[in-house]
C-alpha positions as CSV (number, residue, x, y, z in Angstrom):
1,X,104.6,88.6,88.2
2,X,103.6,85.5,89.1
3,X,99.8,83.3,89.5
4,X,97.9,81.5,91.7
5,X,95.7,77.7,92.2
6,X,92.7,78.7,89.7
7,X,90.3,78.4,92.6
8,X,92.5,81.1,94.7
9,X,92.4,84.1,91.8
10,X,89.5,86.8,92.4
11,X,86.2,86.5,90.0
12,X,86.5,88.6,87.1
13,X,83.8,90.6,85.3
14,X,82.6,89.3,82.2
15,X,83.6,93.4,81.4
16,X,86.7,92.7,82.9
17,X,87.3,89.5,81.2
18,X,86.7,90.7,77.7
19,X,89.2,93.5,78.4
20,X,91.8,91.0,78.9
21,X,91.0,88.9,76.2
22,X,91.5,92.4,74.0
23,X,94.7,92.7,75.6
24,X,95.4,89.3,75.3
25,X,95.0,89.0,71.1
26,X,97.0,92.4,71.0
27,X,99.9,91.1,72.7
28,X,100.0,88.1,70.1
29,X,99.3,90.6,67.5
30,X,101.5,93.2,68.3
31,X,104.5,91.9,69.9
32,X,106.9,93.8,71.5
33,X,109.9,94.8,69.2
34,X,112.2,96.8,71.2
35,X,113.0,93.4,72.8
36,X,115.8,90.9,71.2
37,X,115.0,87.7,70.8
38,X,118.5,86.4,70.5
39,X,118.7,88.2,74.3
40,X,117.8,85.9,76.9
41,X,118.0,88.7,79.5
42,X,115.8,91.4,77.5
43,X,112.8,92.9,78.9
44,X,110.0,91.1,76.8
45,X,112.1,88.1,75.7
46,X,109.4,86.0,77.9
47,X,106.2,86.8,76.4
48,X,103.4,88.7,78.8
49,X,100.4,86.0,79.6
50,X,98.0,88.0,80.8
51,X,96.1,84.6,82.2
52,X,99.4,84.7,85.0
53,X,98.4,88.5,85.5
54,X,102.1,89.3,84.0
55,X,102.4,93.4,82.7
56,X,106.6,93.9,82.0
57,X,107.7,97.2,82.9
58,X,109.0,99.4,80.6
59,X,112.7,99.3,79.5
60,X,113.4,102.6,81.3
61,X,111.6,101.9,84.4
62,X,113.1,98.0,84.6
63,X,116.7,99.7,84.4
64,X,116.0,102.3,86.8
65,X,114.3,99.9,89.5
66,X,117.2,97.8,88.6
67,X,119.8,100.4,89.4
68,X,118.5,101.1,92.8
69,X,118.4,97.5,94.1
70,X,121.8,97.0,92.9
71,X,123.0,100.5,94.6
72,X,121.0,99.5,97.6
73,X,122.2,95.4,98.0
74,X,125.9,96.8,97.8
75,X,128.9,95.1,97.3
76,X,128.7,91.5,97.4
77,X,125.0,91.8,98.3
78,X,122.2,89.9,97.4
79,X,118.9,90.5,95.6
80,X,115.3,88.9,95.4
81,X,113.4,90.2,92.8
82,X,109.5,88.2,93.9
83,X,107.3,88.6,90.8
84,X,109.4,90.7,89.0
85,X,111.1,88.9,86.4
86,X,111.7,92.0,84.1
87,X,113.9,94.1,86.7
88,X,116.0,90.5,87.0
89,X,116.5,90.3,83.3
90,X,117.2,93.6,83.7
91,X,120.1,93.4,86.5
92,X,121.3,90.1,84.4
93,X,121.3,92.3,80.8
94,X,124.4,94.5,81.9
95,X,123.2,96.5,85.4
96,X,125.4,93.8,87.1
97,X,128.1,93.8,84.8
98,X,131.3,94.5,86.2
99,X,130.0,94.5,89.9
100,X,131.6,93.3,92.6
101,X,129.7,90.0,93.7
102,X,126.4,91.1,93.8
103,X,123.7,88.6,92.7
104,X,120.2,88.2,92.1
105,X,117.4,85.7,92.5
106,X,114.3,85.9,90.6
107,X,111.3,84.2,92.6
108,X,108.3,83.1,89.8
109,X,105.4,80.9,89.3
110,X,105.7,80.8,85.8
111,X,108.3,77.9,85.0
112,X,109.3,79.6,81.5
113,X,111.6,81.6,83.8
114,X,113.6,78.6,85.3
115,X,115.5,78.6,82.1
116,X,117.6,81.3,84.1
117,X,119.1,77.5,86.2
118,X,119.9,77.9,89.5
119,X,118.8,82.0,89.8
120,X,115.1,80.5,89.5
121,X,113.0,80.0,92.6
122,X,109.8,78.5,92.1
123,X,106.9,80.4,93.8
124,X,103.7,80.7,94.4
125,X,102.0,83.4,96.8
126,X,99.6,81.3,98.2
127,X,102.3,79.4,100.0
128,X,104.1,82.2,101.0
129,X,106.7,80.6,102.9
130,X,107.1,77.4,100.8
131,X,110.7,77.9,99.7
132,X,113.5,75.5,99.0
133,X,116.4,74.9,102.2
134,X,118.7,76.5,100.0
135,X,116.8,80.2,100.6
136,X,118.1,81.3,104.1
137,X,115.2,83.6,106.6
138,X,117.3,87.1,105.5
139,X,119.7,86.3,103.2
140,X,118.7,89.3,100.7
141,X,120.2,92.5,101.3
142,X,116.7,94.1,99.2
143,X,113.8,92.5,98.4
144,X,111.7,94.1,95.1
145,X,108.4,92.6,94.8
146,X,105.6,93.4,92.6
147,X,102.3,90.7,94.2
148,X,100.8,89.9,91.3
149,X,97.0,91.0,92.3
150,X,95.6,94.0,93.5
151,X,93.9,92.4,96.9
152,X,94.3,92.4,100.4
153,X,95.1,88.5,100.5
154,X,98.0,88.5,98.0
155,X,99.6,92.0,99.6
156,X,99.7,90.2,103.1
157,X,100.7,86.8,101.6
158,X,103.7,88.1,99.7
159,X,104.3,90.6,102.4
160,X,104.8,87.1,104.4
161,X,107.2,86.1,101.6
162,X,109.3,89.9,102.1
163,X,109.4,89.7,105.7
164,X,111.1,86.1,105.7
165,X,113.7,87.0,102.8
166,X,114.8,90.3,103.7
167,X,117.7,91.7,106.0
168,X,115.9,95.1,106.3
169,X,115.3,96.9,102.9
170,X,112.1,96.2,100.7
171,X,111.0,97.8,97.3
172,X,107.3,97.3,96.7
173,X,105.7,97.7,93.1
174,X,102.0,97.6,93.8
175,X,99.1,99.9,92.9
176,X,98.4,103.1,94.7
177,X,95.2,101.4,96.5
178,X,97.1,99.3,98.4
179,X,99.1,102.2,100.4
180,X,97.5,102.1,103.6
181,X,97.8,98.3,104.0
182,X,101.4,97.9,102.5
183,X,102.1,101.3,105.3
184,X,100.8,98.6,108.3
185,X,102.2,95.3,106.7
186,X,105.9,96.4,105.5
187,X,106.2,100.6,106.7
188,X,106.6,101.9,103.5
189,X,105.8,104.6,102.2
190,X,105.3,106.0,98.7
191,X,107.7,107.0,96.1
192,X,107.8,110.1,93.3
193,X,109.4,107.5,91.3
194,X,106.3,107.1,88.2
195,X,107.2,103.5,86.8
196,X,105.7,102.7,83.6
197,X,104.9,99.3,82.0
198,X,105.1,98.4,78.4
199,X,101.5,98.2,78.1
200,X,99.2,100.8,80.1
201,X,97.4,99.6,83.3
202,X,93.8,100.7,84.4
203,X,95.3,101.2,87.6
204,X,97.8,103.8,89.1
205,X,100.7,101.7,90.0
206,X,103.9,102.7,92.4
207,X,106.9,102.2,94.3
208,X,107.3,102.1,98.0
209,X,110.4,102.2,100.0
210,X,111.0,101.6,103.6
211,X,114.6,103.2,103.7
212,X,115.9,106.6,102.3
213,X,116.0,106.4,98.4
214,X,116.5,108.2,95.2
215,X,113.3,107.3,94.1
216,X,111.4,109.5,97.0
């Protein structure tokens, strides 16, 4: 996931803050261990900051969200993983091994992930169509996003950002709230698919799809 100009990200709670800061201290406290440090590409091996609104998936779910853009981008296709960095680390730790010229960009506000060189696309939602020359209008066979806030700004803004990148096929993480308005901004419509994050949210999250899928 990615953040935002300070001034652009909703007012929180001071409920809402403190909840955060909780989660905040047990992320320093109780770090993740299935993750290998000496693995660049492991789920976890960047940090959560919940101050970016970042929340990793789970191993499982990043591997199975990972398998289906990879299925779906084809051979020698293309993949734009916006806010997502964990399904990119995910495609980059072995979902992509052996394939046959797929590829995957990984679009992020947070600069920690631009150790990944020239897979790393510097973005920020609130400039949702400020990308470098180099990123063609549909060049990605599948777009996966995951907006980084649950508001009717970002959705549209990011929905910009999928509409510009993708050739036909979007994947959209989001929260179950937002179905209606990702419906009229992208036509997609909810999964079965249940995907979990290392750390529970308050919110029901889910996948929507706007082609047929083994996640329906």
């Amino acid at each position: 996931m990615s953040n935002s100009d300070d001034d652009d990200v909703p007012t929180l709670s001071a409920h809402t803050l403190a909840a955060l800061q909780e989660f905040y201290n047990e992320t320093r406290t109780s770090p993740d261990h299935s993750a290998t440090p000496s693995d660049p590409f492991a789920v976890g091996a960047v940090e959560e900051d919940w101050r970016m609104s970042q929340f990793w998936y789970s191993d499982d779910t990043a591997a199975r969200l990972a398998e289906e853009v990879m299925r779906e981008a084809g051979e020698g296709g293309r993949i734009a993983c916006v806010c997502a960095p964990s399904v990119y680390q995910k495609l980059k730790q072995g979902v992509m091994a052996g394939s046959d010229g797929v590829c995957a960009s990984v679009f992020e506000y947070d600069r920690r992930f631009a150790t990944y060189g020239e897979d790393f696309i510097f973005y920020d939602y609130n400039e949702p169509l400020a990308l470098p020359p180099s990123v063609a209008q549909q060049s990605f066979d599948i777009v996966l996003a995951d907006p980084p806030y649950l508001s009717e700004e970002c959705l549209r803004k990011v929905a910009q950002t999928i509409q510009y990148l993708s050739k036909g096929k979007v994947l959209l993480c989001t929260g179950a709230i937002m179905e209606v308005l990702a419906k009229q901004l992208l036509d997609v419509r909810m999964c079965s698919f249940l995907p979990k994050h290392n750390r529970n949210l308050s919110n029901e999250f889910r996948c929507f799809v706007n082609y047929p899928s083994q996640l329906l």
